[in-house]
C-alpha positions, 0 to 999 in steps of 0.5 A: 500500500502507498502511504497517503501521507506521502500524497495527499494535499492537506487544507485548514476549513474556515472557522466556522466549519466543522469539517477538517479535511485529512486526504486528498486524491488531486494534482498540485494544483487541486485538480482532478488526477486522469486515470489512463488506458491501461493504467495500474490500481491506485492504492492507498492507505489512511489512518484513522482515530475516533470520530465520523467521517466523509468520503467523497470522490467525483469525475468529471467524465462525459462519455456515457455508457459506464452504468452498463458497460466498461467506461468507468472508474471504481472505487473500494472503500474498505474501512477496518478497525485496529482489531480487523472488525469491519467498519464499511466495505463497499465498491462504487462505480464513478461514470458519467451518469454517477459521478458523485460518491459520498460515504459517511462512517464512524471510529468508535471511540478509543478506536483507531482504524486503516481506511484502503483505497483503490481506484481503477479504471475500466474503459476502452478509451481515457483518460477519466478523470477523478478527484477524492478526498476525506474530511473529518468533523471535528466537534467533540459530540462525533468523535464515535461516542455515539452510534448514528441512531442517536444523534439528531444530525442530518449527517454523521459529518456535519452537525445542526450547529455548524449548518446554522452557523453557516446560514449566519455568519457574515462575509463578504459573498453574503454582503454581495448575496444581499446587493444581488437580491439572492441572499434566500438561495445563497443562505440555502446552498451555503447551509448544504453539505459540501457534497450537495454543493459539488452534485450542484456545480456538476449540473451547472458546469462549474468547478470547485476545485483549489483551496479557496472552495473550503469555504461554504459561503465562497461555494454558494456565492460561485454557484450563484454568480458564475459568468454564464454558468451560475443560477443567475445567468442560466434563468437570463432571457436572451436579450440579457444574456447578450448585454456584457453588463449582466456577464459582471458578478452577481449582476444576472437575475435576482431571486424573484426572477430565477423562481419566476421564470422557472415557475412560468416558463418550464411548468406551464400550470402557473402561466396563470401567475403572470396576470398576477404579476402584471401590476408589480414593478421589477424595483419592488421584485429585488428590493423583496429578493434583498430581504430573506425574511420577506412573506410574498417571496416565502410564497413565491418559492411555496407555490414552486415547490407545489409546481414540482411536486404536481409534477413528479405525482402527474409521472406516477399517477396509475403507480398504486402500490406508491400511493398506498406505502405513501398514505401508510408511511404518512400515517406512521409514527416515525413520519408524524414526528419528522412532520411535527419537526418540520412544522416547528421549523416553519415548512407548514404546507401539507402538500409540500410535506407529502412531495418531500416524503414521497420523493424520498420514499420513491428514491429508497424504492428505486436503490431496492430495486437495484440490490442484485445488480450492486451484488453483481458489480461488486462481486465481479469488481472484487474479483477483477481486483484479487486477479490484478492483485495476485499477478503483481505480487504472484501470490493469492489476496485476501478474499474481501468481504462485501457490504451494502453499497451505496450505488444509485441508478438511473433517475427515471420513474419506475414502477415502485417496489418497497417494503422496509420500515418506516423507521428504515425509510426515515434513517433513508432520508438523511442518505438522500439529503447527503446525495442530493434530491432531483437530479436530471443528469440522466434526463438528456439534454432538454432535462439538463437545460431545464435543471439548469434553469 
């Protein structure tokens, strides 16, 4: 094995954050390492004490076909403690249909462990591209203390506190957010977990890479204002487009027209919302996007999100095995509490709710269904690697354990197939939340302009 100290490049997070990263595959210049034709198995070791993790590794990849065929990276993640007890063991395809991995794990406390890593590549034609790296969150309370059933987190890398001190804390791309009147998506996108704001800059065609993306408010604020690239410039009309005064930072679309244009362009059943609109003048739209805390832009993104949910029920409308674990799950105790949390916190709206656990609830019925495909990768990835291995070395490798992978498919909606707990379903959700939500990348072209937008 290669010590990963040897290679990994090391970066301080800002104060306010939690997450400390420890490795790193990346060049230099923190950029994404190729993987060639014909290349040899990367491996690499960590060592690890007490406390929670977060792996994450993501490619830059185009070329399509590598969730059924032979064009993609693969990644074994095998986390063991000093006692050789197993922590995690899975092996992950990174392609250009899933190019985001994120494992998040715990070191018992008085523990040490080994974190290996392989990487191969597995495509006619290169090279690929990958970058990963390994954070650890540094608050006393997930030094390992505590199994994952019984913190109130959404994730075991990054606590509440550190989300909302993001959401509060000023800087200068905050004061720049309220000037540009995109401070309610910028305090959204800065309270993500960094690996929902990579799956983001992936969709929009932004990098994130280099030292100074350690920081959630500077990565919120580049996905925001990008030139030509950021939620400002893709919801521009083409007329703006063109007039090199919007191609400045933070000068493109203001909140209120990103969610507007949206809302009437792409989801044609609020077309009846530019009537409404007809008597308000565009100096009011921004001075409300300014204020994060103003009501009518509250209803604004309230009934957008009803615009999408109606949208993803229209696709499963005749799937009446959905509805009935819908209407079961929403009566469950589990589910009532999560609603009770999510009312104290101000998100009211019946019909948002049901959308939010019925996205979720499809997505752990779409991974169900996917089981025996992740046994078959692994098992024949496994033994692709124990071959390569026992012909470097001439002598045969430890056969590896397999465990759970984490392997998500294609987005399209399918026939809905889930018969797990409702307690399983909520400990789901939070993996769904680290992952992202809708994510259109498999949705071809016209799907990938619209997520744009």
């Amino acid at each position: 094995m290669t010590d990963a100290s040897k290679t990994a490049q090391t970066s301080a997070s800002p104060a306010a954050s939690e997450i400390d990263q420890i490795w790193a595959l990346e060049t230099k210049k923190h950029k994404p390492v190729s993987f060639h034709v014909g290349g040899k198995l990367k491996e690499f070791e960590v060592k690890l004490s007490e406390g929670s993790y977060l792996f994450f590794a993501h490619t830059t990849a185009i070329i399509p076909g590598g969730d059924k065929g032979y064009r993609y990276v693969s990644v074994d993640v095998n986390a063991r403690s000093d006692k050789g007890d197993a922590i995690l063991h899975d092996v992950y395809k990174l392609h250009a249909g899933e190019k985001t991995l994120a494992v998040e794990f715990q070191v018992a406390k008085g523990q040490n462990a080994n974190l290996f890593l392989r990487f191969r590549m597995n495509a006619p034609v290169g090279p690929i591209k990958v970058i990963a790296k390994l954070f650890k969150n540094n608050n006393p309370k997930m030094n390992g203390e505590k199994g994952p059933e019984e913190l109130d987190d959404l994730f075991k890398s990054l606590s509440t506190e550190a989300i909302v001190g993001e959401m509060k804390r000023n800087s200068e791309m905050r004061t720049a957010a309220i000037e540009a009147g995109m401070i309610r998506p910028f305090v959204l996108i800065a309270s993500m977990h960094p690996v929902a704001r990579q799956q983001m800059a992936d969709i929009l065609g932004i990098s994130l890479y280099g030292e100074e993306f350690n920081d959630a408010h500077v990565e919120a604020w580049t996905l925001i204002s990008k030139n030509r690239k950021g939620m400002q410039a893709s919801a521009m009309h083409s007329w703006e487009w063109i007039n090199p005064s919007h191609w400045k930072e933070g000068k493109g679309s203001h909140w209120f027209q990103c969610v507007y244009r949206v809302m009437t362009e792409v989801y044609k059943g609020e077309m009846g919302f530019k009537e409404e609109m007809k008597n308000f003048h565009s100096g009011d739209m921004k001075e409300a996007s300014k204020d994060s805390s103003n009501p009518m832009m509250e209803e604004l993104e309230i009934r957008f999100l009803k615009a999408i949910s109606n949208t993803f029920f229209h696709g499963l409308k005749k799937d009446e095995a959905f509805h009935t674990k819908l209407d079961a799950m929403l009566a469950s105790s589990e589910v009532s509490g999560l609603k009770e949390r999510l009312e104290a916190s101000g998100i009211k709206d019946p019909e948002i709710f049901r959308f939010t656990i019925g996205f979720c609830l499809y997505l752990v019925g779409q991974r169900a269904q996917e089981d025996e495909e992740k046994q078959k990768f692994q098992e024949k990835e496994i033994e692709r690697q124990e071959k390569e291995i026992e012909k470097r070395e001439g002598k045969e490798a430890k056969k590896n354990e397999v465990e759970n992978t984490e392997y998500l498919g294609d987005s399209k909606i399918q026939p809905f197939h889930y018969s797990g707990s409702s307690q399983d379903f909520v400990n789901a959700i939070k993996e769904q939340l680290l992952l992202g939500s809708f994510d259109p990348r498999n949705s071809g072209h016209k799907g990938v302009g619209v997520a744009k937008k």
